[in-house]
Every structure is written in structure tokens, then in C-alpha cells.
C-alpha positions as CSV (number, residue, x, y, z in Angstrom):
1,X,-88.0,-108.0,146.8
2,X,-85.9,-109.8,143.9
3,X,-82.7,-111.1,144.3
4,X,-80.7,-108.4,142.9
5,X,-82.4,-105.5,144.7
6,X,-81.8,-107.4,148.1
7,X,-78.2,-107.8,146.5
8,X,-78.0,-103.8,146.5
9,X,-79.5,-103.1,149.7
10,X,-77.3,-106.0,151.5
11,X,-74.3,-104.4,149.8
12,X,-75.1,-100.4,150.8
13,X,-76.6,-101.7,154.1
14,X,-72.7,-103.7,154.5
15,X,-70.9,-100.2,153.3
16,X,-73.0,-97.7,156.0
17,X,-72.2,-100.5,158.9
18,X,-68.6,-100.2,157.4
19,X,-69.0,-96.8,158.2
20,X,-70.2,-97.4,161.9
21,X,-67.5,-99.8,162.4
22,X,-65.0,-97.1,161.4
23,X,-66.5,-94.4,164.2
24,X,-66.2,-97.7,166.5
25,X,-62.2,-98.2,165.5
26,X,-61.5,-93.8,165.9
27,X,-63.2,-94.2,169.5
28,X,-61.0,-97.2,170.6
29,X,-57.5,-95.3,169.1
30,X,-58.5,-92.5,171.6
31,X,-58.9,-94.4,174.4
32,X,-56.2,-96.6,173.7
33,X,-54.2,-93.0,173.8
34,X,-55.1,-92.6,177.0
35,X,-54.6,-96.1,178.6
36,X,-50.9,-96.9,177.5
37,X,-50.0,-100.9,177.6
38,X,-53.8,-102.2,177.8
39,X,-53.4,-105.8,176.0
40,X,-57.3,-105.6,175.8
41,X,-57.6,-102.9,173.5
42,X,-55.2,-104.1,171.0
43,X,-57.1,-107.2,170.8
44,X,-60.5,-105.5,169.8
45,X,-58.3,-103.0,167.3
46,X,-57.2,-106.0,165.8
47,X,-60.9,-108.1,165.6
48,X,-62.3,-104.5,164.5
49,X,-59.7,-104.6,161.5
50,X,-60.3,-108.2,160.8
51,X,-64.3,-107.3,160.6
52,X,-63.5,-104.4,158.4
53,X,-61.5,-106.2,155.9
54,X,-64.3,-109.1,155.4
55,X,-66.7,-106.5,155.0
56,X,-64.8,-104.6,152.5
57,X,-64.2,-108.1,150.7
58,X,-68.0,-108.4,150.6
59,X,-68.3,-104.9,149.0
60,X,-65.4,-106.3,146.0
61,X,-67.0,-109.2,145.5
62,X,-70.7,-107.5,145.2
63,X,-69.1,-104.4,142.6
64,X,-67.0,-107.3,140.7
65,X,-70.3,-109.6,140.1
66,X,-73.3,-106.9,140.7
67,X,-76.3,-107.2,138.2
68,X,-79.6,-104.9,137.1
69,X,-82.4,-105.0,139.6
70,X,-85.9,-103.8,140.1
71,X,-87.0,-101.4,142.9
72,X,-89.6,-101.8,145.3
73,X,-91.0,-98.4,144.9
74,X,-93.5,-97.1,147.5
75,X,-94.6,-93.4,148.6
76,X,-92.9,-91.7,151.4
77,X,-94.3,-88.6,153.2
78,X,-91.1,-86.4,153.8
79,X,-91.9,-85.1,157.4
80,X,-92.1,-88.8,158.8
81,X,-89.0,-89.5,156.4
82,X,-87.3,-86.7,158.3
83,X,-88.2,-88.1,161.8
84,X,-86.7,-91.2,161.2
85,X,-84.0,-89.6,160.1
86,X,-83.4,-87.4,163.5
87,X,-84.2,-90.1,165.3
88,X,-81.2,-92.3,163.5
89,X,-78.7,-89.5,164.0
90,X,-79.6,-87.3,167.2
91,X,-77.7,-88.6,169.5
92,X,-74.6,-89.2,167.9
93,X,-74.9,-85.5,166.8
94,X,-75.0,-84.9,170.7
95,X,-72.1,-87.1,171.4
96,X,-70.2,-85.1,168.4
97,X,-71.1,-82.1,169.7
98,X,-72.7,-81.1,166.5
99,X,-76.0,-79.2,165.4
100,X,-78.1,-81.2,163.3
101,X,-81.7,-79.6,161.9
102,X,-83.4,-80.8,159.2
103,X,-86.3,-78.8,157.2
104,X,-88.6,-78.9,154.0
105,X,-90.8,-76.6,152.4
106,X,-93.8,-78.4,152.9
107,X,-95.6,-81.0,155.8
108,X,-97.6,-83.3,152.6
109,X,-94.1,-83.6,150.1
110,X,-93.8,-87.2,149.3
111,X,-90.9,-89.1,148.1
112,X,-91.9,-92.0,145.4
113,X,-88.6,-94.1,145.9
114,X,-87.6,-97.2,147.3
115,X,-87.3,-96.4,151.3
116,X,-84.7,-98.5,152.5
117,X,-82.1,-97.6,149.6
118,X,-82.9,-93.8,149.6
119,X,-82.6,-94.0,154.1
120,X,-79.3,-95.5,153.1
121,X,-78.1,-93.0,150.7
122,X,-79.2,-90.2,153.1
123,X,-77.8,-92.2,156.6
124,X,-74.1,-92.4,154.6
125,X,-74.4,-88.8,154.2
126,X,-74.9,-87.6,157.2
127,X,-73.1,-90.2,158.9
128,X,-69.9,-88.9,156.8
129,X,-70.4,-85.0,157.8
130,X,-70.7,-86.5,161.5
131,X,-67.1,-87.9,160.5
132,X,-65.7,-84.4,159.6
133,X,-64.8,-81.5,161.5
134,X,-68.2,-80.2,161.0
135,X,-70.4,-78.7,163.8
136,X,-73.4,-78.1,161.9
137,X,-75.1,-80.4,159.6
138,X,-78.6,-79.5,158.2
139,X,-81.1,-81.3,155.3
140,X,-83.0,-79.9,153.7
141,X,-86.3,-81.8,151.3
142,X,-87.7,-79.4,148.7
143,X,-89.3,-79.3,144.8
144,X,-86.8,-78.6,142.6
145,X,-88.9,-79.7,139.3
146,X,-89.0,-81.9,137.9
147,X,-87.6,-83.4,140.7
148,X,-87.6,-83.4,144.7
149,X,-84.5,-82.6,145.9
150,X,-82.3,-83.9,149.4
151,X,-79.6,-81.8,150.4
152,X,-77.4,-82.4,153.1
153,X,-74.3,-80.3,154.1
154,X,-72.6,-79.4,156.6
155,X,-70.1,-76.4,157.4
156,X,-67.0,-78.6,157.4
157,X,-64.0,-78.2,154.9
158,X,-65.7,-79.4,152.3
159,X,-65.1,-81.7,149.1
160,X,-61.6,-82.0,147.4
161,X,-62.0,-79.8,144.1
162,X,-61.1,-82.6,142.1
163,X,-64.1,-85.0,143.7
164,X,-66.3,-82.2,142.5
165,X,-64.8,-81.6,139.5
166,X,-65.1,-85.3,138.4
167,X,-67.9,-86.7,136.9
168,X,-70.1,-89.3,139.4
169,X,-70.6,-91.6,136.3
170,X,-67.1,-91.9,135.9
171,X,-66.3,-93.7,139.5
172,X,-65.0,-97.1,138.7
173,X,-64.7,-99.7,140.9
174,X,-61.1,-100.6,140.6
175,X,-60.5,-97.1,142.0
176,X,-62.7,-97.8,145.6
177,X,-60.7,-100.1,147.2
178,X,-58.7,-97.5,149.3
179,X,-61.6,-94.7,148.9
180,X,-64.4,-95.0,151.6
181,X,-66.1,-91.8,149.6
182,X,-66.0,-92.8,146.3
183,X,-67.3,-96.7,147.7
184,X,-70.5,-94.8,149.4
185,X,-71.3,-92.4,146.0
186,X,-70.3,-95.5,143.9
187,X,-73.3,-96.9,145.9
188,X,-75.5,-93.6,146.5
189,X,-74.7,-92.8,142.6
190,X,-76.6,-96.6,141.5
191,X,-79.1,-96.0,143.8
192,X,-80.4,-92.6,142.2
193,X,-80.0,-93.1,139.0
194,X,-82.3,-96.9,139.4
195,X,-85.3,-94.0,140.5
196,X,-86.9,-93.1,137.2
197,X,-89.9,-90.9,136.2
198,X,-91.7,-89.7,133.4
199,X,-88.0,-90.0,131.6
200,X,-86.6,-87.9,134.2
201,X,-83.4,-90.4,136.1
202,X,-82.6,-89.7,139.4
203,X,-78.7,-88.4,140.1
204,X,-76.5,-87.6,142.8
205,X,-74.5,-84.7,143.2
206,X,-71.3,-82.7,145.0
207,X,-70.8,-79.2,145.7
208,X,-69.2,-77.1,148.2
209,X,-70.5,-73.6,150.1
210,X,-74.2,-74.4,149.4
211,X,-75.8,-72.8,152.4
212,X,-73.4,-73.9,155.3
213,X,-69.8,-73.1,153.5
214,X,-68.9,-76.7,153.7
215,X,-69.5,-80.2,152.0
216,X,-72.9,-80.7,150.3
217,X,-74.8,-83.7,149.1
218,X,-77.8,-83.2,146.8
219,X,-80.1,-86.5,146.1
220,X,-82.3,-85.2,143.3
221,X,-85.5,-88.0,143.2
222,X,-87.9,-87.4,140.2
């Protein structure tokens, strides 16, 4: 793996366990609701929010300095990329309370991407749908030529119009550092786009009332 690739995986791997550490920091505000005047709670709030801003200062500095890089491309058959995924996300769909299936249209698809970025792109997704007041979540891997395409949504309350209505190419990063969505499809949006085939790019994109009436991601891989 070069440099710069391990530069991007580092820096998406950094932004999903941002995400992680945020579920972390909701669970200790509601017990801290519940235990009024516990001096030991405070203290991990305040060493969660100390970890969270030097991992968001390692996400600046990797936007403000990043560089091109090479992919290490590999195959991927779809129903063992879709175990991996269950097994990543089950049980906090449990603890949620929230359904989560996954399907595609056939057992021998395969993915030609690079596996650890793509797993990323994917885990973010669903990790933000397990965020929202979703109680479904489903993925979905089928041919959309010339592409195969990822979908995952969920029957939450969906995207702002004005996310969908705006360009991905157009995120910035002077305009992520208050916006953990835009920061993960800054990310996610690099990611697809650095999968290319046959002149076909990859790309990344939003909608709304897919399948599920809520939030939908589509990863389109060609």
C-alpha cells in the first residue's frame, strides 16, 4: 500500500471511529440523565470530548495537506462482502432496536474495488442510519450497468432537501468542520470516484424515499 492510500484509509478509518466515539458520548449523556451529581461521568464526557477534538484535528490536517493515491484493487465476492457487513453491524442493530437485512440479486456478483475503503464507505453508512430515528435499515448489491450498485437506506426522516439538491463535487472542506455528514461523503465521495473502469468513475449519491421512505445512500462501483 503507498503512502497516500494508507493516508486515506488512516483518515476515513479516523472519521468512522469518530463516528463510534460519538454513539459512545449519546450513551454516557443518558446515563448521566439518570445518575444526577456522578463526578465520574463528567470526567469521561470530558476525555471523550478531548479524544473527539484530536481526532477531528487529524481529519483538518489530512483534507488541508491530502494528495493523489493509488488503490490497491482486488476482487470481492458480494455475499461474503455482505457477511462481513452483518457481522460488523448486527448487534448494534439489536441494541437499537432496528431491523437490518441486506440482499443482492445474485450469490457470484463481485466487487473489483479496494476492500478496506469501499467496507468503510459502507460501515459510515449504515453506521449513520443506526444514528437516526430509523427502525429499518436494508442494503441492497445489484448490476446497475455499467456499474454495480450499493444502496443503503433506511426508513428514517431522510436527507435535508438542500444536501440532495447540492452537488457531491461541490463539498469543500472549509465547510466540514461543524458537519459530521458532509466530513463522511467528503470522504465516501473521494473514495468512489478513485474506482475507475473502462472510463466509467465511480460516484456517490443521495436520495430520499428509495424503497424504505427514508435516507438513501447509493455507492455506484464500475
Amino acid at each position: 500500500m503507498s503512502d497516500s492510500i494508507l493516508e486515506l484509509f488512516l483518515a476515513s478509518t479516523v472519521h468512522e471511529l469518530k463516528n463510534h466515539l460519538g454513539g459512545i458520548t449519546d450513551s454516557v449523556e443518558s446515563l448521566g440523565e439518570s445518575v444526577q451529581g456522578c463526578d465520574q461521568i463528567d470526567l469521561i464526557k470530558s476525555q471523550l470530548q478531548v479524544i473527539a477534538l484530536k481526532l477531528n484535528q487529524v481529519l483538518l490536517n489530512y483534507i488541508n495537506n491530502k494528495k493523489g493515491y493509488q488503490l490497491h484493487l482486488e476482487e470481492v465476492f458480494v455475499e461474503d462482502f455482505i457477511e462481513d457487513l452483518l457481522q460488523r453491524h448486527q448487534l448494534s442493530a439489536q441494541i437499537h432496536r432496528i431491523k437490518l437485512q441486506c440482499k443482492t440479486e445474485s450469490t457470484d456478483l463481485v466487487l473489483y474495488c479496494d476492500k478496506n475503503l469501499i467496507s468503510n464507505v459502507v460501515d459510515t453508512a449504515v453506521f449513520n442510519a443506526l444514528s437516526t430515528d430509523a427502525s429499518e435499515i436494508f442494503v441492497e448489491v445489484k448490476k446497475q450497468k455499467p456499474y454495480i450498485a450499493v444502496h443503503i437506506e433506511d426508513n428514517g426522516p431522510g436527507f435535508p432537501e438542500d444536501l440532495i439538491a447540492k452537488p457531491l463535487e461541490e463539498i469543500r472542506p472549509t465547510q466540514l468542520k461543524e458537519n459530521k455528514t458532509g466530513l463522511g461523503l467528503f470522504f465516501a465521495t473521494q473514495i468512489a470516484q478513485a474506482h475507475e473502469n473502462c472510463s466509467h468513475a465511480g460516484k456517490l449519491e443521495l436520495s430520499n424515499h428509495r424503497t424504505l421512505n427514508g435516507a438513501c445512500v447509493s455507492l455506484y462501483l464500475p
